[in-house]
C-alpha positions as CSV (number, residue, x, y, z in Angstrom):
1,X,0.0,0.0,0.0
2,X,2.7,2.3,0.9
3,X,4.7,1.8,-2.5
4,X,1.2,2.2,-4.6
5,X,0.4,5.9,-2.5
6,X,4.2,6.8,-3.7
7,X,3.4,6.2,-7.2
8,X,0.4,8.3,-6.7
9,X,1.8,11.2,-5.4
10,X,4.7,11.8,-7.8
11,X,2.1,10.9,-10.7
12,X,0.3,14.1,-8.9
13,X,3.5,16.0,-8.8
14,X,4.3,15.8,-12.9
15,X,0.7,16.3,-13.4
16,X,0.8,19.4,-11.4
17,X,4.1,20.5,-13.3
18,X,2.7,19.7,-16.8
19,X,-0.8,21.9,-15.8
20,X,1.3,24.8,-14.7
21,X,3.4,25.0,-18.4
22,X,-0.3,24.4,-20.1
23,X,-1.8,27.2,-18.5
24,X,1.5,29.5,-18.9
25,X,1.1,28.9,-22.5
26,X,-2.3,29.5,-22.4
27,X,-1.7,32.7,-21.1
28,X,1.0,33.6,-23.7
29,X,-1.1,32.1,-26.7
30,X,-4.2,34.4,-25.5
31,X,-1.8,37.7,-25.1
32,X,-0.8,36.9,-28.6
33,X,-3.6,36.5,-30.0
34,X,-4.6,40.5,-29.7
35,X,-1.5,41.6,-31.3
36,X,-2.3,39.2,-34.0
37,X,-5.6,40.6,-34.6
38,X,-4.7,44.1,-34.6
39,X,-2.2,43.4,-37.1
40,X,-5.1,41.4,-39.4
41,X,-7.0,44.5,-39.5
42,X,-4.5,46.8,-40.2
43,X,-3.6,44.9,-43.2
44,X,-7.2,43.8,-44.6
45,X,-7.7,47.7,-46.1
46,X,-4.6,47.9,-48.0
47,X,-4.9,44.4,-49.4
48,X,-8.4,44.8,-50.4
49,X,-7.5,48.3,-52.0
50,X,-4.7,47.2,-54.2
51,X,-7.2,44.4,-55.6
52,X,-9.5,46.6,-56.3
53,X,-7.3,49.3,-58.0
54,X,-5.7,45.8,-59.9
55,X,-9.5,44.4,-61.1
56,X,-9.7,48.7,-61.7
57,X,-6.6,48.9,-64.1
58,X,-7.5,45.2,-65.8
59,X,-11.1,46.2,-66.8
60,X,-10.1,49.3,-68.2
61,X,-7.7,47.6,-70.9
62,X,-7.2,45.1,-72.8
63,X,-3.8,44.3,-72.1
64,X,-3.1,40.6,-71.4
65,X,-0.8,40.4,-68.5
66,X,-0.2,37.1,-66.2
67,X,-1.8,39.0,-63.0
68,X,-5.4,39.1,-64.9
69,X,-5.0,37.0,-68.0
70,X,-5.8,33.2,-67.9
71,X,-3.4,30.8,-69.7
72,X,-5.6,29.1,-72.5
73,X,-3.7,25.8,-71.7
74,X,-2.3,26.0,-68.0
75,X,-0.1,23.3,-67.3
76,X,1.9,24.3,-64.4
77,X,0.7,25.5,-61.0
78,X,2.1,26.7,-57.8
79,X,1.0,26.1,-54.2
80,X,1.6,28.1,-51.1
81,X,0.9,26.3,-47.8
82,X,1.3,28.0,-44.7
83,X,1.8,26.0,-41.1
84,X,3.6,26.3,-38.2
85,X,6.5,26.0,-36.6
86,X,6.0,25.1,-33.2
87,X,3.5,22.3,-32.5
88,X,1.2,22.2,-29.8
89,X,-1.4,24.0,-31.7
90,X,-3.9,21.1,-31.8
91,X,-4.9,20.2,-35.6
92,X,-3.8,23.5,-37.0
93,X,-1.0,22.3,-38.8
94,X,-3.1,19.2,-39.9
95,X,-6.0,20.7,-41.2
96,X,-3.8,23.9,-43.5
97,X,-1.9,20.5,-44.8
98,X,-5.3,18.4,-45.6
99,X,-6.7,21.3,-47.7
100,X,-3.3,21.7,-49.6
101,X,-3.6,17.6,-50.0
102,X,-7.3,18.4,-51.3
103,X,-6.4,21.2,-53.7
104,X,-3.5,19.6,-55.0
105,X,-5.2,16.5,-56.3
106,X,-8.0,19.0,-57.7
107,X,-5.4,20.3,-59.6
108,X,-3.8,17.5,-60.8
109,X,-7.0,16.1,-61.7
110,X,-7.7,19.1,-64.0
111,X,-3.9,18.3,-66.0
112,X,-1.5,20.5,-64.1
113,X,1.9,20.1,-62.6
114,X,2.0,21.5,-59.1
115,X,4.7,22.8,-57.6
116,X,5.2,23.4,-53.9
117,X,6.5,26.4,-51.5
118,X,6.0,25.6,-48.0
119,X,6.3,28.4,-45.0
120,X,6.5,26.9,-41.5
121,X,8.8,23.4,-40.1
122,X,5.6,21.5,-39.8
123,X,4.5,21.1,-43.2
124,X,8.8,21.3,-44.0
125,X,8.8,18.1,-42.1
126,X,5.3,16.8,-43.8
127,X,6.7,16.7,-47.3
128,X,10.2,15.6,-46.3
129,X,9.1,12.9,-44.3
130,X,7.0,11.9,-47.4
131,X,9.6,12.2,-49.9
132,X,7.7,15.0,-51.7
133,X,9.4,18.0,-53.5
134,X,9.3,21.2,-52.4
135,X,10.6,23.9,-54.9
136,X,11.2,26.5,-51.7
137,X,10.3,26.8,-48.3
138,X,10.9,29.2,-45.0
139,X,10.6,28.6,-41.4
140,X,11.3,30.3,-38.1
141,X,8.4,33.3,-38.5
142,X,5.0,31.8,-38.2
143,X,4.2,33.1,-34.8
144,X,4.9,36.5,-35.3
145,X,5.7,37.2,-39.8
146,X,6.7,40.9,-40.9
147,X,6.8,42.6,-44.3
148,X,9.6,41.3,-44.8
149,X,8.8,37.8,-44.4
150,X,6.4,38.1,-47.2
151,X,8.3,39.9,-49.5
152,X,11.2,36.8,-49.0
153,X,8.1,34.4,-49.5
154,X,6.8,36.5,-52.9
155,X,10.0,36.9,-54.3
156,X,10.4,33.5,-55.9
157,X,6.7,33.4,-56.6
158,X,6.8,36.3,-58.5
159,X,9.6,35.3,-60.4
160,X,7.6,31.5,-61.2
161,X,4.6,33.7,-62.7
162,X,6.5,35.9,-64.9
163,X,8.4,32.8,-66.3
164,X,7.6,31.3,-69.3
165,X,6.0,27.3,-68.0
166,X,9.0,26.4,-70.5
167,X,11.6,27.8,-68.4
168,X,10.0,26.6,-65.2
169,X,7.0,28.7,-64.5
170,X,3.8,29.0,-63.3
171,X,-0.2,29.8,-64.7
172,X,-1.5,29.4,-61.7
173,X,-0.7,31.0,-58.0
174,X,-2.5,29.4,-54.6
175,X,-2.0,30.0,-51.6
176,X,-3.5,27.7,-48.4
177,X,-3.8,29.1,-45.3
178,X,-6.2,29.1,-42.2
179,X,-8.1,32.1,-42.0
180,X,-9.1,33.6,-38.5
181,X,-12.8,34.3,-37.4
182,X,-12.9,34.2,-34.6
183,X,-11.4,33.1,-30.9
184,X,-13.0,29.5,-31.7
185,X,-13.4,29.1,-35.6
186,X,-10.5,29.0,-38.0
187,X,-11.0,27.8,-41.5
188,X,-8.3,26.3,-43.6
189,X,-8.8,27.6,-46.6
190,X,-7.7,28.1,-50.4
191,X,-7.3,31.0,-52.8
192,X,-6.4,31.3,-56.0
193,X,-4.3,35.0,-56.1
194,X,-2.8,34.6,-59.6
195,X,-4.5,35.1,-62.3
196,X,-6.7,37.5,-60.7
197,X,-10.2,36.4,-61.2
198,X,-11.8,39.5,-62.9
199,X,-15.6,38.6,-62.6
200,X,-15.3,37.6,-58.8
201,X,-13.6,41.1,-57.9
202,X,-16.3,43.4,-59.8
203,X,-19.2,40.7,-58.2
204,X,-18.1,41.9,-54.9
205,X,-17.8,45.7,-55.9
206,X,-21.0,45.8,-57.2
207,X,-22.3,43.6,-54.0
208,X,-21.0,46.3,-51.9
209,X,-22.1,49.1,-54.1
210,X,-19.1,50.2,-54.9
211,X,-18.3,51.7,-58.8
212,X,-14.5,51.2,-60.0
213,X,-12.6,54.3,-61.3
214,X,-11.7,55.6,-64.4
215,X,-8.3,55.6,-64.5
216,X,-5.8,56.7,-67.3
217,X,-2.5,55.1,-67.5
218,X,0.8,56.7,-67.6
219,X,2.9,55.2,-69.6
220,X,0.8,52.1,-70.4
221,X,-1.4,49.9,-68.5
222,X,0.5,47.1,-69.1
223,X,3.6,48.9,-66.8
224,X,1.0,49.8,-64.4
225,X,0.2,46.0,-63.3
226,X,3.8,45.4,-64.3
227,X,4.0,47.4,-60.8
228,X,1.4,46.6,-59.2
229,X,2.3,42.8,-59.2
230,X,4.4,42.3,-56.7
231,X,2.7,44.2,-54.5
232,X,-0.5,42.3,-55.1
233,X,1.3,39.3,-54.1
234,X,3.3,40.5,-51.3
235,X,0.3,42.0,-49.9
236,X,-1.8,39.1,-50.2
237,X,1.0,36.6,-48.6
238,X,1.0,39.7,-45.6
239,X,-2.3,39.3,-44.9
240,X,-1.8,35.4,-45.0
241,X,0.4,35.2,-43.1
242,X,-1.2,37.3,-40.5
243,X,-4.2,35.2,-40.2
244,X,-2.4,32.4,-40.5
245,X,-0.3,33.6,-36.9
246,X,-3.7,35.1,-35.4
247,X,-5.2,31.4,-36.2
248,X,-2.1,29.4,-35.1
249,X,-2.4,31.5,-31.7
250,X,-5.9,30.9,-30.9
251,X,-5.7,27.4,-31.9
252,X,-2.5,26.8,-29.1
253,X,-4.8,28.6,-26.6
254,X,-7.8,26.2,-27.2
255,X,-5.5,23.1,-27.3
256,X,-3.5,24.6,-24.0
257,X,-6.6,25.5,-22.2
258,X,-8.0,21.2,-22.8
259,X,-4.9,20.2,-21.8
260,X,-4.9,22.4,-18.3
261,X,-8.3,21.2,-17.6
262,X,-8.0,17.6,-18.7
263,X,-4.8,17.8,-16.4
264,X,-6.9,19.5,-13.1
265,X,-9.4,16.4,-13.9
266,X,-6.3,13.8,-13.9
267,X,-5.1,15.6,-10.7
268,X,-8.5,15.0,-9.3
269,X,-8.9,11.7,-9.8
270,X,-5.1,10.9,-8.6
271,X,-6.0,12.8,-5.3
272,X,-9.0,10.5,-4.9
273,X,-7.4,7.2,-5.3
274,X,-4.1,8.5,-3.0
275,X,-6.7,9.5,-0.2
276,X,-8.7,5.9,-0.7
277,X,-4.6,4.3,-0.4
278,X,-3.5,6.1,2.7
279,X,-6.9,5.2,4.2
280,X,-5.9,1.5,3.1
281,X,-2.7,1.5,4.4
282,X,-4.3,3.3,7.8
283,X,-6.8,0.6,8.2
284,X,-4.2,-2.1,7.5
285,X,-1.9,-1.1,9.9
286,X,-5.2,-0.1,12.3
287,X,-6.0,-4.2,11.7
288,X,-2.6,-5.2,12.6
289,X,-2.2,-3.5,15.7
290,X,-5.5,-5.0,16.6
291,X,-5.0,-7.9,15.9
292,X,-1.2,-7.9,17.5
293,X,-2.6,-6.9,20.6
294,X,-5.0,-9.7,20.5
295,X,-2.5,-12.2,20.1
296,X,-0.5,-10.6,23.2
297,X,-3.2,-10.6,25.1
298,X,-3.9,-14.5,24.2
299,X,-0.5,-15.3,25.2
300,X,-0.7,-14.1,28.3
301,X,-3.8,-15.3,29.4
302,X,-2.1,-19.2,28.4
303,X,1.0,-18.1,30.8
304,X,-1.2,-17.0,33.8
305,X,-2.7,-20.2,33.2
């Protein structure tokens, strides 16, 4: 009894060390999490902006350009999938990965070569542990990405597009990532960034009531979305990323928070069954001094007698 009440209480004691790291990180994920979101909003409007002065620009010309023209024949596309690099997130990792899984047999299925760029060490690991090729990838900013970030992420993207599929490039440009609603939801999602889908943008214009400008082009239109391109696509990898961190945070906050309670539960139950083997070992030893002093008592009866 004694040896099984020992196991019990250090079982108790790494329980009660495991809950205290949950709930610290807990308590960082949730502080996180508001910094995340500001930074969401802050870069929605300039995002949203620059596609609509792009779908602006494209509908006022017809030049074809590989930000708003379709190939006729695409045969190469390029994938973006964003994950994480610190685990502990429950199935955030896991889900961004399914979706890319999903859109990448879509794709397939339609003809196309894909080609992968993956951001974060979980889906790095993923793909190398599956003996899959990955054409680039980055790792070490998930939790907290900058401008910068998504400008090193773009660059080689950029490049793919403006490549003939020849030489190497792309038709196509997706990006997976899981996009923040709120404290509980996150969606893992897909979106197609390149070519820009013209009808989609002036169906959510008009939805919002919104009328496109008039614009006239200095020196050509086609140099105006020669600029605009990159930042189209480092914008839209910002604000990506960004969700992607706000998600990642709220997601380790969920999981930390099940973890801290599951381990107050398992604390619980450990106390009980540590108080029901101390009061086993109590009336043991209770029973044997009973049942000692009986005996004593029998042997001296016999020698009085």
């Amino acid at each position: 009894m004694g040896a099984q009440l020992r196991v019990y209480k250090r079982r108790i004691r790494s329980v009660t060390a495991t809950k205290k790291i949950t709930k610290a990180m807990e308590m960082i994920a949730a502080s996180r999490i508001v910094k995340a979101q500001r930074q969401v909003a802050a870069s929605t409007p300039y995002a949203t902006e620059l596609t609509r002065a792009v779908t602006a620009v494209a509908t006022g010309s017809n030049t074809k350009h590989p930000l708003t023209t379709e190939a006729e024949s695409p045969v190469r596309a390029a994938v973006v999938l964003l994950t994480s690099d610190r685990g502990l997130a429950g199935g955030y990792s896991s889900n961004a990965i399914k979706a890319a899984d999903r859109l990448t047999e879509r794709l397939r299925g339609e003809g196309k070569e894909v080609d992968h760029y993956i951001v974060g060490r979980k889906g790095v690991a993923y793909y190398n542990f599956r003996e899959r090729k990955i054409v680039d990838s980055w790792t070490g900013f998930t939790d907290s990405p900058s401008y910068a970030n998504a400008k090193a992420v773009a660059a080689p993207l950029i490049e793919a597009v403006t490549k003939e599929t020849a030489e190497g490039g792309v038709d196509e440009l997706h990006i997976v990532y899981t996009e923040f609603v709120s404290m509980m939801t996150q969606n893992a999602v897909d979106n197609r960034m390149l070519p820009l889908s013209l009808e989609k943008a002036s169906e959510e214009t008009v939805g919002k009531g919104e009328i496109l400008p008039l614009f006239d082009f200095e020196p050509s239109a086609e140099d105006v979305l020669d600029a605009l391109l990159p930042r189209y696509v480092e914008s839209r990898i910002y604000n990506a990323l960004l969700q992607a961190a706000a998600s990642e945070h709220a997601a380790r906050r969920r999981a930390m928070k099940s973890a801290t309670d599951n381990a107050g539960e398992l604390i619980t139950s450990l106390t009980r069954l540590a108080n029901a083997a101390r009061q086993a070992e109590i009336t043991q030893e209770i029973s044997e001094i009973v049942g000692g002093s009986a005996a004593l008592a029998d042997a001296n009866a016999g020698s009085d007698k």
